[in-house]
PASEVO-198896 format. One record per atom (N, C-alpha, C): residue in three letters; y, x, z. Coordinates in steps of 0.02 Angstrom, whole numbers, padded with zeros to 5 digits, always signed. Each point is the difference from the previous one (the first is absolute). Layout:
residues N
ALAYXZ
...
END
This chain:
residues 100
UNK-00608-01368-00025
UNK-00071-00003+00009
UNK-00016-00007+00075
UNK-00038-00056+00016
UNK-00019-00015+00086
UNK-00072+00057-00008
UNK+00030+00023+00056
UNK-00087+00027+00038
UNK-00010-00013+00058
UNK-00073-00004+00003
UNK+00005+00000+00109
UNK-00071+00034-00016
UNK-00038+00013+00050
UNK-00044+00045+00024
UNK-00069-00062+00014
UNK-00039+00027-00014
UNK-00061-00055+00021
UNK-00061+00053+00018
UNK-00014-00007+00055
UNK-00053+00052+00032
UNK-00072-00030-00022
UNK-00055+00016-00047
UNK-00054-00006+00015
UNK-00059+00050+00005
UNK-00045-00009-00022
UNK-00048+00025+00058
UNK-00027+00059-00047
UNK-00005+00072+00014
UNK+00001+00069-00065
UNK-00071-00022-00044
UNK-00033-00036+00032
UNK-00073-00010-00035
UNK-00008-00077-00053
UNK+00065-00031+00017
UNK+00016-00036-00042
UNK-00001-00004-00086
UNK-00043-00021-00042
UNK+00028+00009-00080
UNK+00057-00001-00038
UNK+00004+00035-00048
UNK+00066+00001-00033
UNK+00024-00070-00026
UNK+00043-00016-00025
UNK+00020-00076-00013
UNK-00018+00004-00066
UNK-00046-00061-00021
UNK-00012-00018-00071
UNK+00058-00046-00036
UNK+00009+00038-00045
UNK+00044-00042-00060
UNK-00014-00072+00001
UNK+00060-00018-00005
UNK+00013-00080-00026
UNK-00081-00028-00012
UNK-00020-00049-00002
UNK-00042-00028-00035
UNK-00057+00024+00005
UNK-00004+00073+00001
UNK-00069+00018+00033
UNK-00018-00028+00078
UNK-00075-00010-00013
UNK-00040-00022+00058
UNK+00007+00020+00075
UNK+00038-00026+00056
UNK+00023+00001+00070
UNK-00082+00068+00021
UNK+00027+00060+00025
UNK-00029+00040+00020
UNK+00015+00022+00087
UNK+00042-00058+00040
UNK+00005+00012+00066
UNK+00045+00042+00017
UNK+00061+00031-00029
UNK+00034+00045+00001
UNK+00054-00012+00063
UNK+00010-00073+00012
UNK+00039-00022+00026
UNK+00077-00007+00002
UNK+00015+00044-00036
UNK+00060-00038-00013
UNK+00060-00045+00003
UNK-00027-00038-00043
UNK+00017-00073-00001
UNK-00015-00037+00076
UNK-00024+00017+00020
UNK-00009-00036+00064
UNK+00050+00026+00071
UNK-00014+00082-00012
UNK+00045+00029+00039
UNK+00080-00020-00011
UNK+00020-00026-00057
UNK+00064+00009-00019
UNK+00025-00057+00025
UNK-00041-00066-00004
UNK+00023-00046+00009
UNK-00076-00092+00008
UNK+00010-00039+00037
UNK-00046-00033-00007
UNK-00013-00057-00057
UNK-00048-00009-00029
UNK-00020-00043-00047
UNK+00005-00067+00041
UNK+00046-00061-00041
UNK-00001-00060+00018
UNK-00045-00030+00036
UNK-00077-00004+00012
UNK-00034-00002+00064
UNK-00011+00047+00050
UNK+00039+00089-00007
UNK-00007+00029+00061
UNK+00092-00040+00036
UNK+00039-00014-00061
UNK+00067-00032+00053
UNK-00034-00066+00037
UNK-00026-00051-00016
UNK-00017-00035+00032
UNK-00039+00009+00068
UNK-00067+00040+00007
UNK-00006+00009+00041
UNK+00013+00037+00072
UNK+00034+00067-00028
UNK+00043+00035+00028
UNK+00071-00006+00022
UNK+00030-00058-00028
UNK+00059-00015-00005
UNK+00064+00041+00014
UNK-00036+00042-00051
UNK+00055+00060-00020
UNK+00016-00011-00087
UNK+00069+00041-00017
UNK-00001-00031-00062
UNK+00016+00095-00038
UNK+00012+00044+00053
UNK+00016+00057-00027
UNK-00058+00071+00040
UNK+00010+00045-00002
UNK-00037+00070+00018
UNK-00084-00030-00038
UNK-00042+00045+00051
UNK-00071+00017-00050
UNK-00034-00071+00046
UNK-00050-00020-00031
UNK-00021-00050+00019
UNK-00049+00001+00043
UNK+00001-00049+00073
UNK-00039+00015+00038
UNK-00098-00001+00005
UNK-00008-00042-00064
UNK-00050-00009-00005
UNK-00032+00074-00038
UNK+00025+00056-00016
UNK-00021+00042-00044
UNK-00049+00046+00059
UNK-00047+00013-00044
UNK-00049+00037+00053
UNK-00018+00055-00032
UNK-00035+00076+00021
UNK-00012+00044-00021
UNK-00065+00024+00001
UNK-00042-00010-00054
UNK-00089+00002+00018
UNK-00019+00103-00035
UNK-00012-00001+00076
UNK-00018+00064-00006
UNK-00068+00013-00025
UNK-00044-00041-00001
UNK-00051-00007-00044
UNK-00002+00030-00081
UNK+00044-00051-00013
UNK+00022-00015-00081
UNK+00068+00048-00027
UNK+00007+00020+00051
UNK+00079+00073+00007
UNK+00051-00054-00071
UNK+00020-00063+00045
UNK+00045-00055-00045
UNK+00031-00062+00028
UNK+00064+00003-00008
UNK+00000-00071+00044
UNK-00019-00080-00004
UNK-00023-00054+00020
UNK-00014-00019-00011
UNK+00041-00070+00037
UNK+00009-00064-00022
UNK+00037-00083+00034
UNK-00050-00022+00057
UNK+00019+00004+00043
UNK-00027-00019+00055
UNK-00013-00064-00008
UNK+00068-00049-00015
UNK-00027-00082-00017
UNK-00051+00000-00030
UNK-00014+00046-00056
UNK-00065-00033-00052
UNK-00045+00041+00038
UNK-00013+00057+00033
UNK-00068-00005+00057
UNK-00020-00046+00025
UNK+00062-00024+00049
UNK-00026-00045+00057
UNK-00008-00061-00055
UNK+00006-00015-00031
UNK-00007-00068-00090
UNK-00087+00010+00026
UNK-00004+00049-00034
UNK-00056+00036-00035
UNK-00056-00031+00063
UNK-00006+00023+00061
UNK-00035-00017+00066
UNK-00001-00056+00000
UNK+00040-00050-00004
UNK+00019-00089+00007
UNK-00044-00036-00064
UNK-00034+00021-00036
UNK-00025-00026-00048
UNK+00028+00018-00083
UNK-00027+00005-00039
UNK+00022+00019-00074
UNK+00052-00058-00038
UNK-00013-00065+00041
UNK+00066-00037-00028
UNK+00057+00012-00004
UNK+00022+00027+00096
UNK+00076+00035-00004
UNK-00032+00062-00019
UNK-00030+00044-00013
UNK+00031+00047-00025
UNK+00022-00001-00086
UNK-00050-00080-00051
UNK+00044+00036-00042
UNK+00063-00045-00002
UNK+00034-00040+00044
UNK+00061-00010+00027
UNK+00038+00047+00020
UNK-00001+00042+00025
UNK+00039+00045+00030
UNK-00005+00058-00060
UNK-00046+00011-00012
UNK+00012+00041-00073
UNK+00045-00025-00040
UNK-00007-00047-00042
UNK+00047-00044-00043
UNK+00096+00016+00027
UNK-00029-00023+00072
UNK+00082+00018+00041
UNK+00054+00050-00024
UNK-00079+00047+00014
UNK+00053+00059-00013
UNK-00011+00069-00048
UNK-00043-00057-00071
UNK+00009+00028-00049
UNK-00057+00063-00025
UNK-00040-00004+00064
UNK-00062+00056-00012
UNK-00029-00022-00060
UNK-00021+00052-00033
UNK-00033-00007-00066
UNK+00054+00013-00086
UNK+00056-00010+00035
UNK+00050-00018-00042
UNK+00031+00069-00042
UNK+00021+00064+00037
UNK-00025+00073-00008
UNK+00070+00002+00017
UNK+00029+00060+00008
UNK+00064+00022+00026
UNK+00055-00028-00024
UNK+00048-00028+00044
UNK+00049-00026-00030
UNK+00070+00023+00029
UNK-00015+00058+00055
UNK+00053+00041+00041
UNK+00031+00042-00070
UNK+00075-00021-00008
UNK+00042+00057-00019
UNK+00005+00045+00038
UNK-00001+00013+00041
UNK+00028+00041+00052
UNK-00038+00107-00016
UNK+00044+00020-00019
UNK-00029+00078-00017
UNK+00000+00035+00066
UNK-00054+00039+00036
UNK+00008+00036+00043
UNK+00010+00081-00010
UNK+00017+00036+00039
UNK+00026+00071-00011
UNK-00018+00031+00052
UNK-00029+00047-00005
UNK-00046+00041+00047
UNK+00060+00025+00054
UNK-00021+00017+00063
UNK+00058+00044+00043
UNK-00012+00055-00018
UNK+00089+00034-00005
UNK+00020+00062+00007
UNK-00022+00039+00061
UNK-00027+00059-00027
UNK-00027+00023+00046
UNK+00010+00083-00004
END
């Protein structure tokens, strides 16, 4: 069994099941970048640089589809599509609280 450690943020949400609706947990993002955060970042492994942390919304949120979002609603629902927003959780990945 691989483990590695992925630090996010204590105010972060718990990870929603498969298929349930993307709740900002981050995750998936931390673990690794979605095919348009490798492109732009041109990284293909660790947490992705575009991931941002809205203390507002206590959730993380894709920076690409912000800055989408500002540029007009065309790219953003381009950049949505990208990277699957709307689509609902598709991270296997189980997290495990630290021992403490």
């Amino acid at each position: 069994m691989n483990e590695r450690v992925i630090h996010l943020h204590v105010g972060a949400p718990a990870k929603p099941a498969v298929g349930e609706p993307c709740n900002g947990c981050g995750l998936c993002c931390a673990a690794e970048p979605c095919p348009l955060g490798m492109v732009t970042s041109l990284q293909r492994h660790g947490a992705c640089a575009a991931l941002r942390w809205d203390a507002q919304g206590s959730r993380y949120r894709c920076g690409l589809l912000a800055d989408a979002t500002r540029a007009g609603p065309l790219r953003a629902r381009i950049v949505a599509r990208w990277i699957a927003a709307g689509n609902g959780c598709d991270s296997l990945l189980e997290p495990a609280s630290e021992a403490g």
